[in-house]
N, C-alpha and C positions, 0 to 999 in steps of 0.2 A: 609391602610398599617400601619404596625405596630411601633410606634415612634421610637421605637429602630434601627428601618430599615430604615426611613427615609432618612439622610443625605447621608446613602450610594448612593443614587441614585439621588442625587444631581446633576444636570444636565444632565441626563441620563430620556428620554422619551420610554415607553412601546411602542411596537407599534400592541400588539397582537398577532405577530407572532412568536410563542416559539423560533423558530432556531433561528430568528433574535436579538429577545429578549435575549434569552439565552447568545448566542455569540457576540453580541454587548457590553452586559452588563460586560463579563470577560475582551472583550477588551478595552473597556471603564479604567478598572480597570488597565491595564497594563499586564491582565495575557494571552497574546496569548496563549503562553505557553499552559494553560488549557484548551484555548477555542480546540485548535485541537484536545487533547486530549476528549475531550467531544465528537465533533462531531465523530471522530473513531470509541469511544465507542457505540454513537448512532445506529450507522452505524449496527455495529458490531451485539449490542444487535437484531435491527430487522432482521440480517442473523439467528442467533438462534431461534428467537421465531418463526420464518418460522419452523425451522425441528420441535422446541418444542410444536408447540400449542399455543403460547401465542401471545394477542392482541399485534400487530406489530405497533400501534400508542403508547402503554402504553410500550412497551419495548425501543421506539426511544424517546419518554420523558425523560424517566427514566435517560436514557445515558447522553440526555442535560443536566438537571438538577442535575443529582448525584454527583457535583462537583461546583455546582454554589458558594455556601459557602467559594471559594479561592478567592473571592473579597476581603475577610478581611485579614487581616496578623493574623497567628497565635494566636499571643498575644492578639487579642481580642475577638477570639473566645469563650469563654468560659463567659464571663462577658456576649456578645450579647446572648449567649443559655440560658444563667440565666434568664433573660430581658422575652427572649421570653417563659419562664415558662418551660424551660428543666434542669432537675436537673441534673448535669451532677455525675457520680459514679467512684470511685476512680483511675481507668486507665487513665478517663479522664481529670483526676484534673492534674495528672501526665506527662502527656503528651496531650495536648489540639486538637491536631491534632485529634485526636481519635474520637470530638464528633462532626468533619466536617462534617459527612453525617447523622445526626440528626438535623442539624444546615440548612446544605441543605435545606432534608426536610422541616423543619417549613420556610426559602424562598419560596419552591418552593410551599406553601399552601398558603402562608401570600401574597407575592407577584404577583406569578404566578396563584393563584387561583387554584392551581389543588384541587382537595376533593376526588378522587380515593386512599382510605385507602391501597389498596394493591400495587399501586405506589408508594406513599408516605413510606411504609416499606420498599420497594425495595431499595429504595434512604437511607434509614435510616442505613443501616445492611450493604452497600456495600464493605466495608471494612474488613468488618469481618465475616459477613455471620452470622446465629444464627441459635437455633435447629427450628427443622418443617419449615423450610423454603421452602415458595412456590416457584411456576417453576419460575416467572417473579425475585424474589430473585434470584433464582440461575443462570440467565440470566446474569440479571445484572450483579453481583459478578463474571462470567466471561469472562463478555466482558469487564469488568474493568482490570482484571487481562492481559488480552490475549493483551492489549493495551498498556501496560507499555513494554520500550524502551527497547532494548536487550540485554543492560547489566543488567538491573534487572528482568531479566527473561530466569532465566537459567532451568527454568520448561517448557519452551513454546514446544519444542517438544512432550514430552511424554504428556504434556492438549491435544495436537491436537490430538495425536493416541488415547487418553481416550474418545474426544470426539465422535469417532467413534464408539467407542460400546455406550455410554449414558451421559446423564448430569449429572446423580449423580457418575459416575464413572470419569470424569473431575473433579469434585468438589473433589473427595476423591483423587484424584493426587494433587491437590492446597495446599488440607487443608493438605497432608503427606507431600510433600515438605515444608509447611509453618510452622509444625510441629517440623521439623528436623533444622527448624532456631531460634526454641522460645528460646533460649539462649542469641540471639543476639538482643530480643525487649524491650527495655527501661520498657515497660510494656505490660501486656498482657491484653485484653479486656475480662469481663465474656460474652457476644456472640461471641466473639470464641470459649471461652473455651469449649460454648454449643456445637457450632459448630462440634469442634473436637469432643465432647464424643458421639450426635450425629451420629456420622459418626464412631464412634468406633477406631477412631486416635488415637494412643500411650493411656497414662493412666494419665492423668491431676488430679486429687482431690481437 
């Protein structure tokens, strides 16, 4: 484990099984809060990758771990992604929350061992999505989304009617509703931005 990572898990024993790992580990931290929110998203993600095609062990990983990174408080996130050799880019300097699911990410390799590269980007991009983003991306990205409580999800109707014709037409409902908010984000992430022009949302430059 990587020194940086250490003490967080300072009394805190692995026991190799992800779920338990996973959600022992948030609640360990104090963050139930996250833990349920992971396990939903888990949940959630293997109902998609059913319709979509995608390995349903790497789409209920994904969900656990895409969120592990809220063990730390904010404030030190950004110091620990340096540590762990992630240079974090201006949105993220900005607003630190931003580089949580890169931060994930390098947990859930360093700690949890995963080495499935196309997991590991899934967990990276779930907040914001990025261009060429594969299906287990777009999975992820919105069984995160489909999971946030119902006051911050005043899109959850018309995702579900989108999802009925396709996933990239749910992903184009997210990223236009999420488009129509960008006024309201402290800062904006370059993999959204990709995201958006990607997907031919409004006209960013």
């Amino acid at each position: 484990m990587h020194k940086s990572l250490s003490n967080i898990f300072g009394g805190f024993l692995l026991s190799e099984d992800i779920t338990s790992d996973a959600l022992g580990l948030l609640n360990h931290h104090g963050r139930q809060d996250v833990a349920k929110h992971v396990l939903t998203v888990a949940i959630t993600a293997q109902h998609l990758a059913k319709i979509y095609n995608v390995d349903l062990e790497l789409a209920y990983c994904a969900g656990l771990l895409h969120d592990i990174s809220l063990i730390l408080p904010t404030s030190q996130m950004l110091q620990t992604s340096i540590e762990l050799g992630i240079e974090p880019v201006t949105a993220e300097k900005v607003v630190p929350y931003l580089i949580h699911g890169k931060l994930s990410a390098a947990i859930a390799e360093n700690v949890f061992k995963v080495k499935n590269d196309g997991l590991l980007h899934a967990i990276s991009c779930h907040t914001t999505l990025c261009a060429n983003a594969t299906t287990l991306d777009k999975v992820l990205f919105l069984a995160d989304k489909m999971s946030w409580d119902q006051e911050h999800s005043p899109f959850r109707t018309e995702l579900e009617k989108a999802l009925e014709k396709s996933l990239d037409e749910a992903v184009s409902c997210f990223l236009t509703w999420n488009w129509n908010q960008k006024d309201k984000l402290d800062s904006i992430h370059p993999w959204l931005i990709d995201a958006w022009n990607n997907y031919e949302i409004g006209d960013y430059a």
